[in-house]
C-alpha positions as CSV (number, residue, x, y, z in Angstrom):
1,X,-94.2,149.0,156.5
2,X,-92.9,146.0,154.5
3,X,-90.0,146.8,152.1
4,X,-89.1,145.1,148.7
5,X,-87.9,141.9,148.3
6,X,-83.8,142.2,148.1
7,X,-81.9,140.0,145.0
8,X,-78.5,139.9,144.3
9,X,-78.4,138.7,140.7
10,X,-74.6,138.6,139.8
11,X,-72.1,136.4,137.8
12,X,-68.5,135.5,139.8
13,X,-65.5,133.7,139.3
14,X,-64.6,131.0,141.1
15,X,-62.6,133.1,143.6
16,X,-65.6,135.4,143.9
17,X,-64.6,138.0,141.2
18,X,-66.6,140.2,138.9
19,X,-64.7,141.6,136.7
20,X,-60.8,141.1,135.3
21,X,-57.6,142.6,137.3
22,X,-57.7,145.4,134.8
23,X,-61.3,146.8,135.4
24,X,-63.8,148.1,132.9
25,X,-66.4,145.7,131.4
26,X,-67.2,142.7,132.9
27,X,-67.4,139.8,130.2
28,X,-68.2,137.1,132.7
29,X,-71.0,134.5,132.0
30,X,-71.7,132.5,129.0
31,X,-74.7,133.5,126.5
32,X,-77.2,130.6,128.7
33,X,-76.3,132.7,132.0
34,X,-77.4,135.9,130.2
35,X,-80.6,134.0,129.6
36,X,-81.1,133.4,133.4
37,X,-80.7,137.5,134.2
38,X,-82.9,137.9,131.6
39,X,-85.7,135.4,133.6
40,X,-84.5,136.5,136.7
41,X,-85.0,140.8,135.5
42,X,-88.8,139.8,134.2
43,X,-89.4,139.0,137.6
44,X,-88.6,142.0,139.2
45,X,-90.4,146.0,139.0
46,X,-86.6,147.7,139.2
47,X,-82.9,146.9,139.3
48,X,-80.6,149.2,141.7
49,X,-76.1,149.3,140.9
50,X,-73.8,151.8,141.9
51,X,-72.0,155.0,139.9
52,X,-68.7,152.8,139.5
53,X,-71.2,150.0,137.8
54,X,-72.5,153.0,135.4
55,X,-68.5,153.8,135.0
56,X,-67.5,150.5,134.0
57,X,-70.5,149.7,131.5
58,X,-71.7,152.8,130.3
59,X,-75.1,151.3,129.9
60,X,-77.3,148.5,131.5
61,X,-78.9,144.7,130.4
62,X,-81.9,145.1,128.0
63,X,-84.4,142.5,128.5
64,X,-84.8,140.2,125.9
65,X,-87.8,138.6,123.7
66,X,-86.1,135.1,123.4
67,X,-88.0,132.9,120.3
68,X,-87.3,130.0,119.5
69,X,-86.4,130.6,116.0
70,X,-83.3,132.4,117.5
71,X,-84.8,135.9,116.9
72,X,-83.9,138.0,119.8
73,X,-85.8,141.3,120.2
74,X,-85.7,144.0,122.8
75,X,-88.6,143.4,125.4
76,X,-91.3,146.7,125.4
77,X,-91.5,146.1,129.5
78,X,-88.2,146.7,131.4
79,X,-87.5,147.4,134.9
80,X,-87.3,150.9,136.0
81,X,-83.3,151.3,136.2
82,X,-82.3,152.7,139.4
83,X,-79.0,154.4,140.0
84,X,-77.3,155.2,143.6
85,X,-74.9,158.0,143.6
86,X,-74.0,161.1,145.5
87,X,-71.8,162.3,142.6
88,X,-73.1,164.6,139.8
89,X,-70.8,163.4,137.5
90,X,-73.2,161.7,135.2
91,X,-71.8,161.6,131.1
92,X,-75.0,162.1,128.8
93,X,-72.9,160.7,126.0
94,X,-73.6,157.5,128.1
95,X,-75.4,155.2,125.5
96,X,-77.3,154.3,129.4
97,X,-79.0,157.7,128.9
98,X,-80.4,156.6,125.4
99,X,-81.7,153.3,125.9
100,X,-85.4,152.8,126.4
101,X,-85.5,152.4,130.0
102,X,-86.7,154.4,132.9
103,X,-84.2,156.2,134.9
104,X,-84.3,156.5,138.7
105,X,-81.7,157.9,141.0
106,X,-81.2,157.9,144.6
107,X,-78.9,160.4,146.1
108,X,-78.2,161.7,149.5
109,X,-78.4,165.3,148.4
110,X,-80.6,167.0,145.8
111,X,-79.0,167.1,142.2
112,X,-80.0,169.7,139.9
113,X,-82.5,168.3,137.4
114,X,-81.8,170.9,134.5
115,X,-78.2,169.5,134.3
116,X,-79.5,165.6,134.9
117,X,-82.9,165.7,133.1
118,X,-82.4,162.2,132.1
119,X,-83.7,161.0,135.0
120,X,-87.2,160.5,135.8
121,X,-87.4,160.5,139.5
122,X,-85.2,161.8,142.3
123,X,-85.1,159.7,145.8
124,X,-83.6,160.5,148.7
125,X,-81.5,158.3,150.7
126,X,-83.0,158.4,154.0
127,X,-79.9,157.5,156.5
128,X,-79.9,154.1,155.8
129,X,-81.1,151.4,152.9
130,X,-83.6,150.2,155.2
131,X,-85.9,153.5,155.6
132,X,-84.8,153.6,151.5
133,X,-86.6,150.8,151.0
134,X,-89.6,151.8,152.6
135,X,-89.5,154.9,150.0
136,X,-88.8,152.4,147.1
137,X,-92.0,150.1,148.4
138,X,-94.4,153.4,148.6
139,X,-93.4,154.4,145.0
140,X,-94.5,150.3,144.0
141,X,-91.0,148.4,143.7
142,X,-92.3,145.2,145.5
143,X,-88.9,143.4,143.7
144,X,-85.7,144.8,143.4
145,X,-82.7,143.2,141.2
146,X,-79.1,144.5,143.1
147,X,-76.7,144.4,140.5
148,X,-73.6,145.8,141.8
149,X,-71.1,147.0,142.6
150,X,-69.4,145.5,145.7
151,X,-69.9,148.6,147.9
152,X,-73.5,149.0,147.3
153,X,-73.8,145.0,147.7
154,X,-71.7,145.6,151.0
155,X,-73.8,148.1,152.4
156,X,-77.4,146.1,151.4
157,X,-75.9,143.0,153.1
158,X,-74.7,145.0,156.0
159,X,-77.7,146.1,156.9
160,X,-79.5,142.5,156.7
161,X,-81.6,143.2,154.0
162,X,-81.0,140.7,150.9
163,X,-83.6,138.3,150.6
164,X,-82.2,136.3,147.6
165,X,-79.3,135.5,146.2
166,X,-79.0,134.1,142.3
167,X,-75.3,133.8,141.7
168,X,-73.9,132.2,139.0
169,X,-70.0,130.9,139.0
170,X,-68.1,130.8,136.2
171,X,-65.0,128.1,136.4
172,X,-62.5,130.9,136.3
173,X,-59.7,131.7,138.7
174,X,-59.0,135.3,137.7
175,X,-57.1,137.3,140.6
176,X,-57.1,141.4,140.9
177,X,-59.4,143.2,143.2
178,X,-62.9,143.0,141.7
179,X,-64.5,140.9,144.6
180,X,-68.4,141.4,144.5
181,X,-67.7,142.1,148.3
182,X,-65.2,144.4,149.4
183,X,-62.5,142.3,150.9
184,X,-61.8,144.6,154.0
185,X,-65.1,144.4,155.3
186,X,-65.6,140.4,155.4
187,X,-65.3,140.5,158.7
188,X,-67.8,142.7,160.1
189,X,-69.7,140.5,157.3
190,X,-69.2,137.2,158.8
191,X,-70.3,138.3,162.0
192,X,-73.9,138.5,161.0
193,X,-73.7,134.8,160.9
194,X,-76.1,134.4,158.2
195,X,-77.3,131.4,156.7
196,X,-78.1,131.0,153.3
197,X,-80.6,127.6,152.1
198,X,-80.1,126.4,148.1
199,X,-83.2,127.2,146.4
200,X,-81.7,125.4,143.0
201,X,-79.0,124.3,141.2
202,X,-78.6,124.5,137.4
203,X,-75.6,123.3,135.5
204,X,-75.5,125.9,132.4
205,X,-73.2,125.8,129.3
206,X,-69.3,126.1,129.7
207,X,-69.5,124.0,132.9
208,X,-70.8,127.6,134.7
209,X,-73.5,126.6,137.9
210,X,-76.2,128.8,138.6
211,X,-77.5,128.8,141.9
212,X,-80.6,130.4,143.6
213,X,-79.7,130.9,147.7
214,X,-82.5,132.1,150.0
215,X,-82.2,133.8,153.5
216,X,-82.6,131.0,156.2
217,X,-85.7,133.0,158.8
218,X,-85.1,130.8,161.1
């Protein structure tokens, strides 16, 4: 069976970090690149980050009605919000447990759904993201948004399995550790000898470049 189409939809500094040496929040990307993750998440039937993700942000992207008279409303349709974790750890206080979103979780072992009754659905990961997927597709997620963090990214592109990639760079040099891929496992990375083709180019506000790469078949 086929499994969803894979897109990394993520905002990076020049020298490919996410978030600032301290940690937390990410405050990358002008208000025009939130525009484009707002186009890019209307396009897809779920988006899929990490615990640390949760951690940093306590809550996810709303999509947005955009008018033109500048009134900005929360959309009615959002992607079902997919979160992979093995830890039980999860804060209700979280304001990601009170927005109006639905709540998916994948987890190698079975959580207790009295204490974690915020979610709607419980998915097992089956040994590897690939046999996942095939799960995923079943339950109707024919696109899926990956939007952090960098071992979750890591282990999708591991395993072959992004289709897309819609990056957008902000002309930053920032430093620290945040790299959207961990940097000890480039290697094993660059051995897959992928090769990505430029969908499109878009030069957005702040002299940030938003760029749609696709996975060269061939």
């Amino acid at each position: 069976m086929s499994i969803p189409r894979v897109i990394i939809v993520i905002a990076s500094s020049l020298d490919g970090r996410i978030a600032f040496p301290g940690g937390g929040e990410s405050h990358l990307g002008s208000e025009e690149d939130k525009k484009m993750l707002n186009q890019h998440l209307s396009m897809v039937d779920a988006t899929i980050f990490g615990l640390g993700t949760l951690i940093a942000h306590q809550s996810t992207y709303l999509m947005k009605n955009l008018n033109g008279n500048d009134e900005v409303t929360i959309s009615k349709k959002q992607p079902i919000s997919i979160v992979a974790s093995n830890s039980k750890k999860f804060n209700s206080n979280w304001k990601y447990f009170r927005q109006p979103i639905r709540r998916w979780l994948i987890s190698k072992s079975k959580v207790d759904n009295s204490l974690n009754n915020d979610f709607e659905k419980q998915l097992f990961f089956e040994d590897s993201w690939s046999k996942t997927l095939i799960s995923l597709k079943k339950q109707g997620i024919n696109d899926l948004a990956l939007l952090g963090g960098a071992k979750l990214i890591n282990s999708f592109i591991k395993e072959d399995l992004i289709t897309d990639i819609k990056i957008t760079i902000i002309p930053q040099i920032i430093g620290g550790k945040y790299t959207w891929i961990p940097t000890e496992e480039t290697n094993e990375i660059f051995n897959l000898k992928r090769i990505w083709e430029i969908k499109s180019i878009k030069n957005l506000m702040n002299n940030e470049i938003h760029i749609h790469y696709k996975k060269n078949l061939k």
